[in-house]
MARRO-657471 format. One line per field, with one value per residue (C-alpha): residue number from 1; residue in three letters; z, x, y. Coordinates in steps of 0.25 Angstrom, whole numbers. Each point is the difference from the previous one (the first is absolute). Example, Ala and Ser with C-alpha at 12.3 -4.5 7.8 and 13.67 -1.06 7.14 Angstrom:
BEGIN
sedren (1,2)
mivex (ALA,SER)
c3 (31,-2)
c1 (49,6)
c2 (-18,14)
***
This chain:
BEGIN
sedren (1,2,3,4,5,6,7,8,9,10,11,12,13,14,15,16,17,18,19,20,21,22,23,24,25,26,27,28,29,30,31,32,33,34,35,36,37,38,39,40,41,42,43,44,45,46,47,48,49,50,51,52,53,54,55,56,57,58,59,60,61,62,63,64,65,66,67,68,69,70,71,72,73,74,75,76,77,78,79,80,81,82,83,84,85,86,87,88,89,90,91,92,93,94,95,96,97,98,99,100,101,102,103,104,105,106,107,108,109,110,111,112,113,114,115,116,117,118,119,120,121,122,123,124,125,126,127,128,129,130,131,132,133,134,135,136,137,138,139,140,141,142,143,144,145,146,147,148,149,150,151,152,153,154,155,156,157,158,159,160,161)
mivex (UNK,UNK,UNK,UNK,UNK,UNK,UNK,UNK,UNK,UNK,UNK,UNK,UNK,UNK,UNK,UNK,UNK,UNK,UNK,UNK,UNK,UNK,UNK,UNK,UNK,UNK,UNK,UNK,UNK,UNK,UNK,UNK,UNK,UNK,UNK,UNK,UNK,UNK,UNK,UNK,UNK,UNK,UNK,UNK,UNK,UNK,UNK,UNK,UNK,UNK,UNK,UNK,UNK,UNK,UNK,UNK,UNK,UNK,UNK,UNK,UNK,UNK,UNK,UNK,UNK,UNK,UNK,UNK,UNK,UNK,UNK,UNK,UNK,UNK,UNK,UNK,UNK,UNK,UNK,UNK,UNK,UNK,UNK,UNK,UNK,UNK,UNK,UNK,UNK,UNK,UNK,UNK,UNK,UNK,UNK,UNK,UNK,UNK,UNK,UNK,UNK,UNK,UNK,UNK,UNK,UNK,UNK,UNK,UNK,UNK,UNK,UNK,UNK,UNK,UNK,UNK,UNK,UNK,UNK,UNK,UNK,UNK,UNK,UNK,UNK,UNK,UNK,UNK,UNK,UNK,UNK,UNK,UNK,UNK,UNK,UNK,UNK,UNK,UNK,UNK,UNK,UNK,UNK,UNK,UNK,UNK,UNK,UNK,UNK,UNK,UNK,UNK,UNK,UNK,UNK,UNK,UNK,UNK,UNK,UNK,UNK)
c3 (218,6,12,0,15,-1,12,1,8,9,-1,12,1,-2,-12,-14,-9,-15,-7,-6,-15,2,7,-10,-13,9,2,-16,-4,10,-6,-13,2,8,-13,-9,9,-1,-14,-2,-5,12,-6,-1,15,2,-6,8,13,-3,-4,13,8,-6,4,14,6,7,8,-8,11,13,-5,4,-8,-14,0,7,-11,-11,3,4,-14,-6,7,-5,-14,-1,5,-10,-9,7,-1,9,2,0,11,8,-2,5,11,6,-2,6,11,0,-1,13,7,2,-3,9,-7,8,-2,0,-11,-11,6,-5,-13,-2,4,-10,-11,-1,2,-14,-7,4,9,12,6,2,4,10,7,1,6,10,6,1,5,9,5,2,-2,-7,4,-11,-11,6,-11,-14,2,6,-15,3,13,-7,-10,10,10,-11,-6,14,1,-12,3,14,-9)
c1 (-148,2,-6,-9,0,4,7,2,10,-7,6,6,-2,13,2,1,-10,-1,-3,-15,6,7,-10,-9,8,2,-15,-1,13,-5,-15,5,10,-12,-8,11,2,-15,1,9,13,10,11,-6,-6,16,4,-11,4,16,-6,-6,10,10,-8,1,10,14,-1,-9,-4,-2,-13,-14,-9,4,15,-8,-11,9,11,-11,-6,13,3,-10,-1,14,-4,-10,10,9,11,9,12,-12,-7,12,2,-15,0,13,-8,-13,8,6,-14,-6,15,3,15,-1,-9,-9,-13,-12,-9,14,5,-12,0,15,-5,-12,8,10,-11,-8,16,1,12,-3,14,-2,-15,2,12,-9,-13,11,4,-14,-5,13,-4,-15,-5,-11,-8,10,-7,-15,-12,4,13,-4,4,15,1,-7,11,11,-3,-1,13,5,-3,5,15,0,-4)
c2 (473,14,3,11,4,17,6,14,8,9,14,6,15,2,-7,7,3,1,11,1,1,-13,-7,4,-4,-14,-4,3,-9,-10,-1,2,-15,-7,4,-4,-15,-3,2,-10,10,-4,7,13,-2,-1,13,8,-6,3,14,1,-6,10,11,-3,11,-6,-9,-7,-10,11,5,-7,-9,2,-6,-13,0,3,-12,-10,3,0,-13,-4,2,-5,-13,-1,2,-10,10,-3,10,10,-8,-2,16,5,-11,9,11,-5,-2,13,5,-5,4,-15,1,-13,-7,-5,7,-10,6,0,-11,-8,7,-6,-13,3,5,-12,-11,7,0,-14,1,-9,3,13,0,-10,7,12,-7,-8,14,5,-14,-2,15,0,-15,-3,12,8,-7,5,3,-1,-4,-14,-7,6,-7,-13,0,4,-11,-12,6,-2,-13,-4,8,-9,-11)
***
């Protein structure tokens, strides 16, 4: 199960800023996909996100809050969809999102973890939520995320064996 923790960038002053015209045309493609997911037509939530993302002026990932929500939906949806090369490809991009060319953001490192744990792929969820245990112990899984670390710890103990 995904987790549904959000964490925003905060813009510096200096960072750059979208025109109303896009920002505008954005909000609309995004409520019109969140409208089209909870009414149960995932493929045409899809299309309005890939709309939106292409939308987004070069480079795609440097703007603020809508290249995060956009790739966290899509990763989303792809997941649902237990698309694979797509997840792999929006999981990159969520990453590039948050400028975590290192991959060791908390918040999309637990999505990772999240994400492969709802496709069933124990090998990769458990060599994500070893790096963010290894890194920030047991307080890495706070809150919601406690059923990750439940899961981690016994899959541990079973690896050891």
């Amino acid at each position: 199960m995904l987790s549904p923790t959000i964490e925003v960038k905060v813009p510096m002053p200096s960072d750059p800023v979208l025109s109303k015209d896009v920002i505008v045309k954005l909000d609309e493609l995004l409520q019109q996909s969140g409208e089209a997911e909870r009414g149960g037509d995932l493929n045409q939530s899809l299309t309005q996100g890939q709309v939106a993302w292409d939308i987004l002026p070069e480079p795609k990932a440097s703007w603020d809050f809508y290249p995060q929500i956009i790739a966290r939906g899509m990763l989303r949806k792809f997941t649902a969809k237990r698309d694979i090369d797509q997840v792999k490809a929006w999981l990159q991009l969520t990453y590039e999102a948050y400028a975590d060319s290192e991959h060791n953001n908390h918040f999309v490192n637990m999505l990772e973890g999240s994400v492969w744990r709802s496709l069933g792929d124990d090998n990769n969820a458990y060599t994500i939520f070893e790096k963010i245990y290894n890194r920030e112990g047991r307080n890495g899984f706070r809150g919601e995320n406690i059923n990750h670390l439940e899961w981690f710890l016994k899959q541990r103990a079973q690896r050891r064996g």
